[in-house]
C-alpha positions in Angstrom: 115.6 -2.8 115.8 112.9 -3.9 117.7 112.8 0.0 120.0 112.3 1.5 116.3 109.0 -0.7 115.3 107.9 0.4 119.1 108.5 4.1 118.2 107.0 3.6 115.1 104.1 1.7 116.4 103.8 4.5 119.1 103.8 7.2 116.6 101.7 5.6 114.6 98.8 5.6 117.0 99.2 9.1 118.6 99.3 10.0 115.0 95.6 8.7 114.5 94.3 9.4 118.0 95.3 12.9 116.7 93.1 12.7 113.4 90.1 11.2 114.8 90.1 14.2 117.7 90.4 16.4 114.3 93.1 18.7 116.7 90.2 21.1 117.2 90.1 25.0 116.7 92.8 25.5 119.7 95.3 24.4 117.3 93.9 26.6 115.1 93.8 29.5 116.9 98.2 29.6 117.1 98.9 33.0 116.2 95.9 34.8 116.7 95.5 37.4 119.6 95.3 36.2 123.3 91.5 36.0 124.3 90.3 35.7 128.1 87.6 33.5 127.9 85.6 31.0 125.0 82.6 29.0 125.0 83.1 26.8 122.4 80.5 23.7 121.0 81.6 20.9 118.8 79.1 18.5 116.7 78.7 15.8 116.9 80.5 13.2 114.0 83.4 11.4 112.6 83.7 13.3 109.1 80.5 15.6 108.7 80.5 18.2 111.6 80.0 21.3 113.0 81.7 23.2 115.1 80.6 26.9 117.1 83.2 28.5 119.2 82.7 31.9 120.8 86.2 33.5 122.1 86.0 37.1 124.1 88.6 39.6 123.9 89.3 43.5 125.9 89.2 46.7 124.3 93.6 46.5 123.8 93.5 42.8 122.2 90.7 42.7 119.7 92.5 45.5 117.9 95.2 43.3 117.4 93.0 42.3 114.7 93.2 45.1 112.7 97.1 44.0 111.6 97.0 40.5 111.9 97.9 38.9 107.9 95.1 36.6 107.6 92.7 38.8 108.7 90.8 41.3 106.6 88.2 44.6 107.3 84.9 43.6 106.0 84.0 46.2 102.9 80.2 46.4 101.8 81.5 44.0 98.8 82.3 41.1 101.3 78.9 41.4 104.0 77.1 39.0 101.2 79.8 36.5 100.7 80.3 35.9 104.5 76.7 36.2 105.1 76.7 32.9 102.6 78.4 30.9 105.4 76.9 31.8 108.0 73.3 31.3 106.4 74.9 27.8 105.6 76.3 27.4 108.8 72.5 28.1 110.5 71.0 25.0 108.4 73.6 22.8 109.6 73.6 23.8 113.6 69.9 23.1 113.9 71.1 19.2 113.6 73.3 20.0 116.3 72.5 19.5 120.5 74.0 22.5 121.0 72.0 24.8 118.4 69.8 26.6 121.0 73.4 28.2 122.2 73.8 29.3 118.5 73.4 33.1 118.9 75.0 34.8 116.2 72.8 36.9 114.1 74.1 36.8 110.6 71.8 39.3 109.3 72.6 42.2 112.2 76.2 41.2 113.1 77.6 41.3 110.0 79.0 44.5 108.9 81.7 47.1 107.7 84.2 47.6 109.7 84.4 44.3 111.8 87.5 41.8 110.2 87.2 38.2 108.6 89.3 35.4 107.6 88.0 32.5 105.6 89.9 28.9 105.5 88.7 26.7 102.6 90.3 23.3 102.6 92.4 22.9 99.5 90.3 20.8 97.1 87.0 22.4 98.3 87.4 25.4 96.2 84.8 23.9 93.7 82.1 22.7 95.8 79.9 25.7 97.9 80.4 25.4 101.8 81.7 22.1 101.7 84.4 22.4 104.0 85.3 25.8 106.0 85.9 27.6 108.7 84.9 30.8 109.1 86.7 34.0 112.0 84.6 36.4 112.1 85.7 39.2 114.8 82.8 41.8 116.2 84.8 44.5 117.1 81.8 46.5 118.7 81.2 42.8 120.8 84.7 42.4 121.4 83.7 38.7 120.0 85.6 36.5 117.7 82.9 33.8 116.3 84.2 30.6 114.7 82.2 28.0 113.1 83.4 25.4 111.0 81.7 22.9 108.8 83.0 19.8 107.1 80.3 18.0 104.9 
């Protein structure tokens, strides 16, 4: 009885070791095409942050975008609606010590033909940009951007 309130106990704290790390965008990423190098950069917080993550991919892999299920092509009707997030995303990095590495132009970069997938948390659906993460996949860069934003 006494082992079981030990693995309990045990469990209990990896468990919230795990929560306060927030599992980060690796955990995320399960799934998604193999990439050969990131530069990511992660704000600074307990619950409101911001995260910018940069992965690079080769001419064969980034087109394993193109039938992946969460990711979509960007039509003309969606440039606005991710433009929103990244626009968003800008006024929060500039609290941020890494915001001089922010380097993706909103305006320019996004564009038909590229793909995007958009992760709202549950409950969030409501309130603008209160809680997202945005993959955004340059297929002329070879570049899949993340940023994420929990306000």
């Amino acid at each position: 009885m006494m082992n079981m309130k030990r693995v309990n106990c045990l469990c209990l704290v990896i468990g919230l070791v795990l929560m306060l790390s927030g599992c980060g965008i690796e955990t995320k990423m399960i799934g998604m095409p193999r990439y050969e190098t990131k530069e990511c950069h992660y704000g600074r917080g307990f619950q409101d942050y911001t995260d910018y993550c940069k992965y690079f991919y080769n001419e064969t892999t980034i087109k394993e975008f193109e039938t992946h299920s969460k990711f979509k092509m960007v039509t003309e009707s969606d440039v606005e609606v991710i433009r929103g997030y990244f626009e968003n995303f800008e006024g929060w990095v500039q609290y941020e010590e890494y915001h001089e590495q922010y380097d993706f132009d909103y305006l320019t970069q996004v564009k038909e033909g590229d793909y995007c997938y958009i992760y709202i948390k549950p409950g969030y659906e409501t309130f603008e940009y209160g809680y997202y993460d945005v993959y955004y996949v340059d297929m002329a860069k070879q570049i899949l951007y993340f940023v994420h934003v929990n306000i």
